[in-house]
Structure formats: C-alpha cells, structure tokens
C-alpha positions as CSV (number, residue, x, y, z in Angstrom):
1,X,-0.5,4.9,-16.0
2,X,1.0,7.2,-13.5
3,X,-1.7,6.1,-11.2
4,X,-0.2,2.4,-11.5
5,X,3.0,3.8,-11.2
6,X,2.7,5.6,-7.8
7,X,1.0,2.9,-6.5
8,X,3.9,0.1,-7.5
9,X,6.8,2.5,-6.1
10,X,4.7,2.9,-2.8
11,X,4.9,-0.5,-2.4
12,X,8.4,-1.3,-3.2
13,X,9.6,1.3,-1.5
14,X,7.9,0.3,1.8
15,X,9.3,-3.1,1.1
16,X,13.0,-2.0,0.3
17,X,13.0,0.2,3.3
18,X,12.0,-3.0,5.5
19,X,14.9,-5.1,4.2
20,X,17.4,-2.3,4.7
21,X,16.3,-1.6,8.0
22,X,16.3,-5.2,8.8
23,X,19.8,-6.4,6.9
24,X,21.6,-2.8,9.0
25,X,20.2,-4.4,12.6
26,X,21.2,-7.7,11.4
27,X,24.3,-6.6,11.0
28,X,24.6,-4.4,14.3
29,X,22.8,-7.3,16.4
30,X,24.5,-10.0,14.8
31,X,21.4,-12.0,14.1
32,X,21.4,-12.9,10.5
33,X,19.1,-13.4,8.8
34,X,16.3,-13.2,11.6
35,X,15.6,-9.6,11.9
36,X,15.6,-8.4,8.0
37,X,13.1,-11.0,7.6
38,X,10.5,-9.8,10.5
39,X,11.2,-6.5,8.7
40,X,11.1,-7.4,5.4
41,X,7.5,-9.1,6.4
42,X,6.5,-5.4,8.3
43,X,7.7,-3.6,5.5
44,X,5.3,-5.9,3.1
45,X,2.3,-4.9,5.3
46,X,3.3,-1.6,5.2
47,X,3.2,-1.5,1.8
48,X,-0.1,-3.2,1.3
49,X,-1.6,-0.4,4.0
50,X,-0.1,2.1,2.1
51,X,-1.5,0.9,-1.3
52,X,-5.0,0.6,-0.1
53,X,-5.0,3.6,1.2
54,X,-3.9,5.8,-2.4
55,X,-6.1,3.4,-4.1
56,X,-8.9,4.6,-2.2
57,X,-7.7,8.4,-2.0
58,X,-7.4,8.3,-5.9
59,X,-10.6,6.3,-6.1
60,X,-12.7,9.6,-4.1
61,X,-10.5,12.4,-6.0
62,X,-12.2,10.8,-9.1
63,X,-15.7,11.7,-10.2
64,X,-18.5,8.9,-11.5
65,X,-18.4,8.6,-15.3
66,X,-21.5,10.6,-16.7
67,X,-24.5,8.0,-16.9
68,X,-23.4,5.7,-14.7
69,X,-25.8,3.8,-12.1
70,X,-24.6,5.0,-8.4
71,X,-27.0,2.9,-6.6
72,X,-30.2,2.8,-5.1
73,X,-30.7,6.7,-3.7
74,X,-32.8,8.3,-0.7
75,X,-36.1,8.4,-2.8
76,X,-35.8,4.3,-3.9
77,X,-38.3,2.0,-2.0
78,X,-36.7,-1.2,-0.1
C-alpha cells in the first residue's frame, strides 16, 4: 500500500507544482489562462516520467517470488 501511495503523491505533486507555476506566471504575465495550462500539461508529463521511473526502481529493488519462471536462460536452445 505504501508503494501505491508514493507513487500517487509523485504524481500529484508534479501535477500541482505545474499548475502553481503556471497560474503565478499567469498572473505576472497577464496571460490567463494560457500559461498554467502549458504547465499544467508539462507538469502531467512530469508526473508520468516520474511514475515510470519508481515503478521500475521498486520493480528491480524486489526480488522474483521463489518458484517462479524467469525466462528462457543461457543454457535453453532457440
């Protein structure tokens, strides 16, 4: 469950940090709504990049269950 749990903040927070970015230019540039939604958009990629990439560091951390079929190995014919 924690696993899940890191993985959903990660995201949010990539995705919250976009908006605010993006709504603070906005209101500096005076370009409503224009730039919080490029950012908003980067901060969405951002947090799909940054999901994939814990997945896949929890994913090697882990260890094979016991038993289970790793795929064909050095000594397998073609």
């Amino acid at each position: 469950m924690s696993r899940g749990l890191r993985l959903g903040t990660e995201f949010i927070a990539a995705i919250l940090v976009g908006a605010v970015a993006g709504y603070l230019l906005d209101r500096w540039l005076n370009t409503s709504p224009w730039i919080m939604l490029v950012m908003l958009m980067i901060g969405f990629a951002a947090g799909v990049l940054n999901v994939v990439r814990a997945a896949g560091d929890l994913n090697r951390a882990s260890p094979p269950p016991p038993g289970s079929d790793l795929g064909p190995g050095i000594d397998d014919e073609d």
